[in-house]
C-alpha positions as CSV (number, residue, x, y, z in Angstrom):
1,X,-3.5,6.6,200.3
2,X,-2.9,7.7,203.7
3,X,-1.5,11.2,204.7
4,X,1.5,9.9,206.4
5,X,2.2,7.5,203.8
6,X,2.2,9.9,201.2
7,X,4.8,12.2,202.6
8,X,7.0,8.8,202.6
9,X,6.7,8.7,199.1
10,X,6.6,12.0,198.5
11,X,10.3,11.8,200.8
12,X,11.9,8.9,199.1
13,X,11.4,10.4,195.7
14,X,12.6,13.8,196.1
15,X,16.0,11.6,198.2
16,X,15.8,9.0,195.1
17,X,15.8,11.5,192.6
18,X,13.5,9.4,190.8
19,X,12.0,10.5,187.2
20,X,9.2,7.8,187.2
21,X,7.3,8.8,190.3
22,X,4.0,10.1,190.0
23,X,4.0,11.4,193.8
24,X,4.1,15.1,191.6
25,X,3.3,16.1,188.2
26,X,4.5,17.4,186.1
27,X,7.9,15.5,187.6
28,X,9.8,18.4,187.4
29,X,8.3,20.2,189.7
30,X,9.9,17.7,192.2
31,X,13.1,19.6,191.6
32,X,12.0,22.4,193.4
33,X,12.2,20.3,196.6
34,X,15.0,18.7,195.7
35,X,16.7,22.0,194.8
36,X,15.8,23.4,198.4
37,X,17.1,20.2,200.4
38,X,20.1,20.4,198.1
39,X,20.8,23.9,199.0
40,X,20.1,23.7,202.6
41,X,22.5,21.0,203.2
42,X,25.1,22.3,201.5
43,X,25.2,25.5,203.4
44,X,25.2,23.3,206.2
45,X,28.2,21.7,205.3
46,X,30.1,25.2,204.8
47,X,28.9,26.6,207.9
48,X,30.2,22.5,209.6
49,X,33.5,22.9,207.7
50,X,35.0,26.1,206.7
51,X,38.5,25.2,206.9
52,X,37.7,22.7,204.2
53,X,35.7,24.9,202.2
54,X,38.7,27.5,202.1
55,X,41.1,24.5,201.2
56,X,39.0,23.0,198.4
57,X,37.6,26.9,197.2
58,X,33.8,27.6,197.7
59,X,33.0,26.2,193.7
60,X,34.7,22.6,194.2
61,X,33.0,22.4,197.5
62,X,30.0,23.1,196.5
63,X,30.6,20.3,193.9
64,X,31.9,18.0,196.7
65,X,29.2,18.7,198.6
66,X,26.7,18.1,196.5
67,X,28.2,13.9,195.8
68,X,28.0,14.1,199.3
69,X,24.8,14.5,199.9
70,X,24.3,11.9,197.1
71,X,25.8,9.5,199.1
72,X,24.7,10.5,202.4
73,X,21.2,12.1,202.4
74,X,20.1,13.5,205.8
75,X,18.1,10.9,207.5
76,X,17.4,13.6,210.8
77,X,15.3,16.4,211.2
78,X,18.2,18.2,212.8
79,X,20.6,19.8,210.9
80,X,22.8,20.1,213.3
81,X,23.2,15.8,212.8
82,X,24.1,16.4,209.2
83,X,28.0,16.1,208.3
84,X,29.1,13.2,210.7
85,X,30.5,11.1,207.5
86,X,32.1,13.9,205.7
87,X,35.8,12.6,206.7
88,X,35.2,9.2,205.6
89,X,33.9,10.3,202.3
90,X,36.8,13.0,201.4
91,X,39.2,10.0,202.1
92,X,37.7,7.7,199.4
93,X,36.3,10.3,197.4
94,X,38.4,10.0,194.2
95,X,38.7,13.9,193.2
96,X,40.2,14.3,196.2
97,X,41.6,11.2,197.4
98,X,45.2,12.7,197.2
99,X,44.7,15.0,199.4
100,X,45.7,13.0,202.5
101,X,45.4,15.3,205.1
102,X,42.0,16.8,204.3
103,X,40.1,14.0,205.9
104,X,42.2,14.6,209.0
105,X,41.2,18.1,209.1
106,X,37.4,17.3,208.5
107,X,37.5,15.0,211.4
108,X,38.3,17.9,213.8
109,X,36.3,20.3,212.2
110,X,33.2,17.7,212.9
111,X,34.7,17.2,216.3
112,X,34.4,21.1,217.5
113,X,30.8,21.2,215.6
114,X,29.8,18.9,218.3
115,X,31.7,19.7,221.2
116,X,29.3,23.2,220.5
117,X,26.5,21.7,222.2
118,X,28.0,19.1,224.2
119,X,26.9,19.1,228.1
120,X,28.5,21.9,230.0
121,X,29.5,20.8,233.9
122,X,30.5,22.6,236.7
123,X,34.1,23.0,238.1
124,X,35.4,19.8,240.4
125,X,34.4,20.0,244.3
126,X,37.3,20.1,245.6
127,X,36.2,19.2,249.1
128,X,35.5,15.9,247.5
129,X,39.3,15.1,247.1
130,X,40.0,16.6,250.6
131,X,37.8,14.0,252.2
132,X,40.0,11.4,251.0
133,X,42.6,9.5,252.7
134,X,45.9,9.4,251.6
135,X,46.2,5.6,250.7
136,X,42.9,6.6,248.2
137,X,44.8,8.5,246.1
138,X,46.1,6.1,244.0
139,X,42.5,4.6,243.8
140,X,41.4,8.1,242.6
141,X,39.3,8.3,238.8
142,X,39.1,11.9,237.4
143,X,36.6,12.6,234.9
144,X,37.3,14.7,231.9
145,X,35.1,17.2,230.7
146,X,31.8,16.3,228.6
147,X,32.7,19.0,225.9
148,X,36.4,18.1,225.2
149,X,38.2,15.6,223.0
150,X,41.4,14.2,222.9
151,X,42.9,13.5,219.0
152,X,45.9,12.8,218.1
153,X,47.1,14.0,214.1
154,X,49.1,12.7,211.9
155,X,49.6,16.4,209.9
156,X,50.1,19.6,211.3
157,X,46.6,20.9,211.8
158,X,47.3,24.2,213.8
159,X,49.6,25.3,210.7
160,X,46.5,24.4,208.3
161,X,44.1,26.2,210.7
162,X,46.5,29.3,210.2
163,X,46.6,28.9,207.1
164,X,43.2,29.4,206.1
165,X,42.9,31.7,208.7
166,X,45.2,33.9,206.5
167,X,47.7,33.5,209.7
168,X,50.4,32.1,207.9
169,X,51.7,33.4,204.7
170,X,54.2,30.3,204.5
171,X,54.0,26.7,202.9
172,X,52.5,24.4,205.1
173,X,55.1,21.6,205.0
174,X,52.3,18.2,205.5
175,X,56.1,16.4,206.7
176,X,56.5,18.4,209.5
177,X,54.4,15.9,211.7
178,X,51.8,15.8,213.8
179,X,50.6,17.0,217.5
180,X,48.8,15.6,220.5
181,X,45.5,18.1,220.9
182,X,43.0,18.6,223.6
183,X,39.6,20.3,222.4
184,X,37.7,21.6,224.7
185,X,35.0,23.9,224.8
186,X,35.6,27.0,227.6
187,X,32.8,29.1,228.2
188,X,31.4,29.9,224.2
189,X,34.4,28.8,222.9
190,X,36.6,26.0,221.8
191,X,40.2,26.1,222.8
192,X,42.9,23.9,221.2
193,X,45.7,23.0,223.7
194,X,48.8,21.2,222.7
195,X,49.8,18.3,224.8
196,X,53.3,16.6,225.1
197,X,52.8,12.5,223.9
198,X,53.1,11.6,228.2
199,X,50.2,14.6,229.2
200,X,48.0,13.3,225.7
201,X,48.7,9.2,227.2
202,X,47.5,10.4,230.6
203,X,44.5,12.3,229.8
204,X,43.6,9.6,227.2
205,X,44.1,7.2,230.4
206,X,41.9,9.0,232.5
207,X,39.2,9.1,229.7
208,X,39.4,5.1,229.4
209,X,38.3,5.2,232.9
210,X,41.8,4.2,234.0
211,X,42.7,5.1,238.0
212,X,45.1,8.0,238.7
213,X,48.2,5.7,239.5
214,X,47.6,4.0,235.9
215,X,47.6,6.8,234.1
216,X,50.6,8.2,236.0
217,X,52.2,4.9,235.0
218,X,51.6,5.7,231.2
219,X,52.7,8.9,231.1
220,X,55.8,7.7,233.1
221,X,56.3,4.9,230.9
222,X,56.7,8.0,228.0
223,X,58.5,10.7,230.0
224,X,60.3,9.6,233.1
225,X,60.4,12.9,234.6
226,X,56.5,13.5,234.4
227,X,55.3,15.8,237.1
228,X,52.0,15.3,238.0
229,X,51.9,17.5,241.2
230,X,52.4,20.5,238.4
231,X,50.3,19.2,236.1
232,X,47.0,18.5,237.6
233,X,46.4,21.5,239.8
234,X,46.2,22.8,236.3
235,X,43.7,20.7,234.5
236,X,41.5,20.8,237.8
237,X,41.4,24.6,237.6
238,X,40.7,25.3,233.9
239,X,38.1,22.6,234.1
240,X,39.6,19.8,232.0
241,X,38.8,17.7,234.9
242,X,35.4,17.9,236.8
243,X,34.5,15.4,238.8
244,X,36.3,12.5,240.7
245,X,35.4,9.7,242.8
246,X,37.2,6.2,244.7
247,X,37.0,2.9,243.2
248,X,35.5,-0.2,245.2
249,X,37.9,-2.2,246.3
């Protein structure tokens, strides 16, 4: 047997947990391996999701975890990769299945993991916008940051994030609704910044690759007294949007 195709089968069993293999004998000794992998992943699910490991309790994570990675073995060599399904799984996983709004928070959690190493970009040049003419405006597309995300929630998620923060002493009341959010990654860190349902429909516009005067039209379609001229002076200058350029007409 080949080298290569020995790891394979020396991979597959330690993944298939599989007490008939004779990749390694005596078999138990494949539970060293599997004991590492095990361990490995799971701390890299804590370090992905701490909110969730201080609402579930490090034990019952640990437990969750491990079905999991049952489920969902790491197919990467990055570890970085490993985690992407963990929202789907808490929201059919039956121990937990209750617990409506833990998927929702696992979903952001995964969402600032990878706005971590999303591509930086440079602030917008704003000589490009004052080479255009005024009857281009409207024919204008802004681009959004690479390392940001728009997500709207159904459950109060900065009153969780408090929470297990140990911010708020209080009862988080899951009733109280949700909020529009943009993520976005400033400098080393990611900033959460609550946006009104017209300034989340306009951003979210933007992002579908929608022209300025479309998305102006959504958010106006939400809040009549939307005022742009206020607005995107802001977003330009704390780099929500970076780059812009004039349709082909």
């Amino acid at each position: 047997m080949s080298l290569q195709n020995l790891q394979a089968e020396l991979a597959e069993a330690i993944l298939a947990n599989d007490p008939a293999t004779t990749i390694v004998l005596p078999v138990e000794h494949l539970r060293i391996y599997q004991n590492n992998i095990e361990s490995n992943l799971v701390k890299t699910l804590k370090n992905t999701y701490p909110l969730i490991t201080k609402l579930l309790g490090d034990d019952f994570f640990q437990t969750t975890a491990c079905h999991y990675i049952a489920y969902y073995p790491s197919r990467s060599g990055n570890l970085h990769d490993y985690g992407e399904y963990f929202s789907d799984f808490l929201a059919e996983h039956p121990p937990v299945k209750h617990l409506c709004y833990l998927a929702e928070v696992a979903l952001f959690e995964w969402s600032c993991h990878t706005l971590f190493v999303a591509a930086d970009h440079a602030a917008l040049d704003i000589a490009l916008l004052e080479k255009m003419l005024p009857e281009q405006y409207h024919q204008i597309h802004f681009i959004l940051h690479p390392a940001c995300r728009l997500m709207a929630f159904q459950y109060p998620i900065m009153d969780i994030i408090d929470l297990c923060k140990g911010e708020q002493n209080e009862t988080v009341h899951l009733d109280k609704g949700g909020i529009h959010l943009l993520i976005i990654r400033r400098e080393l860190e990611i900033a959460l910044a609550p946006l009104t349902a017209a300034e989340f429909a306009f951003l979210a516009a933007l992002q579908e690759d929608k022209s300025l005067s479309q998305a102006f039209e959504t958010a106006l379609s939400i809040e009549p007294d939307f005022k742009l001229e206020e607005k995107l002076p802001g977003w330009v200058q704390d780099k929500t949007l970076v780059d812009c350029y004039v349709e082909n007409t």
